[in-house]
N, C-alpha and C positions, 0 to 999 in steps of 0.2 A: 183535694184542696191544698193537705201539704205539699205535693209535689207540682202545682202549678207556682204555689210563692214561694216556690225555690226557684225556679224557674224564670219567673219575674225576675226575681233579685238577680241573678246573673245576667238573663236577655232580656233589656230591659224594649218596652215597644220600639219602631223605627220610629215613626213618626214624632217620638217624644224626642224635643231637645233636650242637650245636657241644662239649657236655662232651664228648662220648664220644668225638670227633676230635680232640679238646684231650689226654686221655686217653693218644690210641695214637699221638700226635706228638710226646710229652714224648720228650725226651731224658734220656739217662743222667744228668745233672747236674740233673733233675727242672725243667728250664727249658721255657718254652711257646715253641718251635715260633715264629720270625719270622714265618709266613704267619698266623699268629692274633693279631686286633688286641685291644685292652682288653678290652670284653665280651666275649669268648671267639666270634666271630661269625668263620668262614673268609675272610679279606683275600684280594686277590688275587693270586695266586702269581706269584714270578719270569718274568719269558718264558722258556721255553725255547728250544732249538735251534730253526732253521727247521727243523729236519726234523721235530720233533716236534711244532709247530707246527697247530694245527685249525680247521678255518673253521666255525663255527659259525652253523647256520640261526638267522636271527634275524628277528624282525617286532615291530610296535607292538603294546603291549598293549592290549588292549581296553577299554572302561569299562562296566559295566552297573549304572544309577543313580549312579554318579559312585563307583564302588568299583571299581578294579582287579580283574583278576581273573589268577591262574595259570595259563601256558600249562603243556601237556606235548608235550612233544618223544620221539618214538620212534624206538628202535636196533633192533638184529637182535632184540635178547633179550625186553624187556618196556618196556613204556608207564611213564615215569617223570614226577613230577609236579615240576616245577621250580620253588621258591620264590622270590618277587621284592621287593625289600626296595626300599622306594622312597627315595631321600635327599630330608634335610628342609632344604626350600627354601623361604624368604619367600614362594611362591604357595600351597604347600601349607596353608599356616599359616594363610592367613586364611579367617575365617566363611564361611557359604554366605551369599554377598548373596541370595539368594533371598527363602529365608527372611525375612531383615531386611528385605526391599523389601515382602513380604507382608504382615509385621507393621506395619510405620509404614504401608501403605496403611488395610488395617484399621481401626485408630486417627483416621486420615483420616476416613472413613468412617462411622465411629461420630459424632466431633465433629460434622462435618458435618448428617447426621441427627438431634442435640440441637439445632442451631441453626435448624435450618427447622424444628423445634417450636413454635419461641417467636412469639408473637404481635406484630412491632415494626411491623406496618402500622398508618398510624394510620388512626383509628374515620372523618374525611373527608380528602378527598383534598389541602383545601386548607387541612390545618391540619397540622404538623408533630407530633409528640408530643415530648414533653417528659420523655425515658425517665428522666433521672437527678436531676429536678427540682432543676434550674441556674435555667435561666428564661430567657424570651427576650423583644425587644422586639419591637412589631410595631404595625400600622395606623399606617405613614409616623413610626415611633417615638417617635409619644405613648403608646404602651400597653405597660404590660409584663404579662407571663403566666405563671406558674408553677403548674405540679401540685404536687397534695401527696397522700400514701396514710396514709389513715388510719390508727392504728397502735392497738394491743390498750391500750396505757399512755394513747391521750387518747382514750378512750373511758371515761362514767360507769354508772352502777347503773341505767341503764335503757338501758345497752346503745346509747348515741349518743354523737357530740362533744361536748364540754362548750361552751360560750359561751365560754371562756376558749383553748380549743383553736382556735376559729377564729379567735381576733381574734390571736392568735401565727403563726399562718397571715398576717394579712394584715398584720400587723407584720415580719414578713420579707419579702413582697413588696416592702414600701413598702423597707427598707433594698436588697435589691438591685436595685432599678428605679434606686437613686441611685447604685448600684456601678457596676452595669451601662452607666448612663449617664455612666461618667467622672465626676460630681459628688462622690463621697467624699472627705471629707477626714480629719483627724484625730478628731471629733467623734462620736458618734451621729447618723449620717442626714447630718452637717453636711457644708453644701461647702467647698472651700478656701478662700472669702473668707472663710467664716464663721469658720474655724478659725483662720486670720491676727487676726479680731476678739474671740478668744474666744467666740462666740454659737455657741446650741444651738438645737435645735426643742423647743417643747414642745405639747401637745396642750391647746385649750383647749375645745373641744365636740366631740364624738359621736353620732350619732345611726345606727341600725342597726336593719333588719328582717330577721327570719329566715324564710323561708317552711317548712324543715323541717329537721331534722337530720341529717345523716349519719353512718353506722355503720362498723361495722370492715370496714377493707379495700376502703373506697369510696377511688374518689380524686375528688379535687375540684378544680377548675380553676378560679387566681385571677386578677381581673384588678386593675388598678390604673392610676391616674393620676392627675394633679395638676391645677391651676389657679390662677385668682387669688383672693385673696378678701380682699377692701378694699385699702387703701394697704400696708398691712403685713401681711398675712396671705398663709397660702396653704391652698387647699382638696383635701384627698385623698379619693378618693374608690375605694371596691371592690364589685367583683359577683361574687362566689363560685357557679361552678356546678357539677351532674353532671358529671363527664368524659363518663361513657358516654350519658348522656341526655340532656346540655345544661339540663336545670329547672337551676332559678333554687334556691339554697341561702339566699343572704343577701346583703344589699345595704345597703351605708354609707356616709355621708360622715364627716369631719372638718376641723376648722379646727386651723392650727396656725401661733404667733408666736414673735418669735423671746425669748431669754431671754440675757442677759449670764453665763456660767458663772462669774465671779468673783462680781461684784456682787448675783446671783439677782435682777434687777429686768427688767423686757419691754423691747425695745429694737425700733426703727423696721429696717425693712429696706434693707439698703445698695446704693447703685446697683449697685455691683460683685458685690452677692450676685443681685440683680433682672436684673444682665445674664447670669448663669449659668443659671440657672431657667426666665427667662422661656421662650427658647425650647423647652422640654418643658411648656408648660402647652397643656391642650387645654378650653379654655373651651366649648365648644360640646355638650360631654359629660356628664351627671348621672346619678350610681346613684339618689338619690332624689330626685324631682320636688317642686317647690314645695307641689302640693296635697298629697303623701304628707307632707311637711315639716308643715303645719299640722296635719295631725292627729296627729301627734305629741306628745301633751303636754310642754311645756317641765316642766324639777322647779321646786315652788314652796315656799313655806314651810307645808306642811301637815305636818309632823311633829309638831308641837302642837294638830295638830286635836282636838278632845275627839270629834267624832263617827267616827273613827277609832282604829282598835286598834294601839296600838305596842308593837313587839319591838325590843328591845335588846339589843344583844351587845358588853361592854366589855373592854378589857385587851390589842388588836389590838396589835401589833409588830410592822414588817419584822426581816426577818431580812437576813444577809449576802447571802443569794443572792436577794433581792428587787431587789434594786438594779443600776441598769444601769452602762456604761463610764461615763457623768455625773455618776456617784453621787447619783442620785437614782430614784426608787422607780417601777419599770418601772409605766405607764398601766394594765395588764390587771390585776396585780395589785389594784389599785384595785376593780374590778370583781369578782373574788373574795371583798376585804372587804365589800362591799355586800353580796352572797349570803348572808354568815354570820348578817346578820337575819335572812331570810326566814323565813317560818315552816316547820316540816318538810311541813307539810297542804298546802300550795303547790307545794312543790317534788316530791313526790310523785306527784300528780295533776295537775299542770298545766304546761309550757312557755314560756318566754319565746321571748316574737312580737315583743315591739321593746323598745329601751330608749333613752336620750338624757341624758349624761351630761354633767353640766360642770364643768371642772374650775377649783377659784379657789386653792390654794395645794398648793404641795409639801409633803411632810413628809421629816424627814430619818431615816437608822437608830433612833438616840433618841429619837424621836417614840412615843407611848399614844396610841392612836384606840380612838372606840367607833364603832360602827357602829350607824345608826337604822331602823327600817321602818316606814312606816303602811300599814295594809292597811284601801282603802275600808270604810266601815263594812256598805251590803250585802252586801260577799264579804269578810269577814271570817271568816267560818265556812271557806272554802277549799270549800264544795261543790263537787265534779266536773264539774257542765256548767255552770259559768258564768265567763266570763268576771273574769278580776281587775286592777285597775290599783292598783300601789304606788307609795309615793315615800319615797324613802331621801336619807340623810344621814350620810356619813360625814364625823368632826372630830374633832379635838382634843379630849384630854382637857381643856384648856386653855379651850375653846367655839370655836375655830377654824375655821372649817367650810373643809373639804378639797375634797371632790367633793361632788354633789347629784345626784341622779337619779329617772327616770321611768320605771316599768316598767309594761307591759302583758302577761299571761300568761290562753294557751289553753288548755282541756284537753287532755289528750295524745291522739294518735289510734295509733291499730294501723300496725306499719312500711309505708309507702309508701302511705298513706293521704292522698289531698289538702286541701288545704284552702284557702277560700273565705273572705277574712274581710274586714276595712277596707282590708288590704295585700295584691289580689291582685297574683299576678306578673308581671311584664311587664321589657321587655327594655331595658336598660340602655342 
């Protein structure tokens, strides 16, 4: 009998709640019982005497999936299932790393698997890509190279580049080949002597052949570089190709002198600007060849041809956003206004294959230009299979003449369709 109410008093029934023990332990004065702690949960009793004293079989609980489990402990009488309260200890507490090592692997796993999707080898083995079209220099660092990805916004109504798209294209190679190469200074394009002098670059001829156009989502691979050209001049020249097929897109030169930015009058180039430069000139290089050169027509004064048909289109105004850091009327724009002659019959049916542009005076925000075209008096009509050569004049409303140009236009061909004409392609 002693050693069952010892017994008792430790394991107390299952079936008995901690109320119902709380219950039949009240005291007369309706006070709970010292051996019941705050939640009503049986604490552990007093020690009693040694004699009453019981040793109790004990062993580690077991774990089955990481959950404890109830032992039962048997007396004379019956199988009693003994409950186990486990104290809450900063191990118990924390997450199952498992789990969490699962998940972040996972995730690993997935990224990982999006990134060997992606396409970053490039198309040859001796040519880097050019993922974020930054641009790099290269061939013993006379050549700079940057991609460009054609975008949904410079593409026109027959679904290609505009002419205006490319030559912004290679107006920013030309600026970062001069970044890139440490030559920037405060100016447009200009280097730090120039900047010390006030002098700017300005563009005084163009001449450019396009072999075909490029469509949405093509990229295009620019090249660029410079040279000398005469005492005071310097010659830029680019060859825009395929990325993925290396053809030949377009190929251009230009001449460019230097301009006094207070005074707006040409200025000779200074030893100190000729010693910066020189060494990034690679003379020995040309996008277009002498003989491609002559066939070029230079623009003349045919815009008062009577045997030619002129379009005019007056009232032209830059705008604020025409105008560059120099405050003067960004080059390509120019070439826009020329277009606004053409005739619609032209531009419809047919392509521009070269043009060569020269340019004799700035105009400033408050400048009215009109804009001139003559269109030979054979291809006047703008029929579809024939060849057209125009010459435009854009000037002052004033009679100032601005720019002067020369255009040659094909009829158009079906996409990736080649073509054979005075300017086959060849490698720069």
């Amino acid at each position: 009998m002693a050693g069952s109410a010892a017994a008792s008093a430790f394991f107390p029934n299952p079936g008995s709640s901690p109320a119902a023990l709380a219950r039949g332990s009240k005291s007369t004065t309706g006070d709970l019982p010292e051996t019941l702690s705050v939640r009503g949960i049986v604490a552990k009793p007093n020690t009693p005497p040694a004699a009453m004293q019981v040793k109790a079989r004990a062993q580690a609980l077991p774990k089955v999936n990481g959950s404890k489990v109830n032992l039962k402990t048997t007396n004379s009488d019956k199988d009693e299932t003994v409950p186990y309260t486990s104290s809450k200890t900063f191990y118990n507490q924390l997450p199952d790393w498992s789990m969490l090592l699962a998940a972040v692997t996972t995730i690993f796993l997935a990224a990982e698997k999006q990134w060997t999707m992606l396409d970053w080898k490039p198309k040859r083995p001796d040519m880097l890509v050019d993922t974020f079209g930054f641009g790099r220099i290269i061939q013993d660092g006379l050549v700079f190279r940057q991609n460009f990805l054609i975008r949904s916004y410079e593409i026109g109504a027959d679904r290609t580049a505009s002419i205006e798209t490319l030559m912004n294209h290679m107006q920013e190679t030309a600026l970062n080949h001069v970044k890139t190469a440490g030559l920037l200074g405060d100016g447009f394009g200009a280097t730090p002597e120039m900047s010390k002098r006030n002098l700017i670059w300005v563009v005084s001829k163009i001449q450019l052949l396009v072999e075909r156009y490029p469509s949405w989502e093509d990229m295009v691979q620019v090249d660029t570089w410079v040279a000398s050209a005469g005492k005071n001049g310097m010659r830029r020249d680019w060859h825009v190709r395929d990325y993925n097929s290396g053809q030949t897109i377009l190929r251009a030169t230009s001449v460019w002198v230097m301009l006094n930015k207070n005074t707006r009058r040409l200025s000779k180039m200074p030893d100190e600007v000729r010693g910066e430069i020189g060494p990034h000139f690679n003379n020995d290089r040309s996008a277009i060849t002498e003989e491609q050169g002559e066939k070029l027509a230079k623009p003349g004064n045919k815009v008062d041809d009577p045997a030619s048909k002129q379009f005019i289109r007056k009232g032209l105004t830059p705008k604020w956003g025409d105008l560059d850091v120099n405050q003067h009327v960004n080059n390509v724009k120019y070439i826009g206004w020329i277009l606004e002659s053409a005739p619609i019959s032209i531009l419809e049916k047919h392509e521009l294959a070269s043009m060569t542009l020269e340019y004799r005076k700035e105009c400033d925000r408050d400048s009215v230009l009109q804009s001139l075209t003559n269109v030979s008096g054979e291809c006047a009509d703008g029929s579809p299979g024939s060849a057209i050569q125009c010459d435009h004049l854009l000037q002052l409303e004033s009679g100032a003449d601005v720019v002067k140009a020369h255009t040659k236009w094909r009829p158009k061909r079906a996409q990736g369709e080649g073509y054979t004409g005075l300017f086959p392609a060849e490698s720069a």
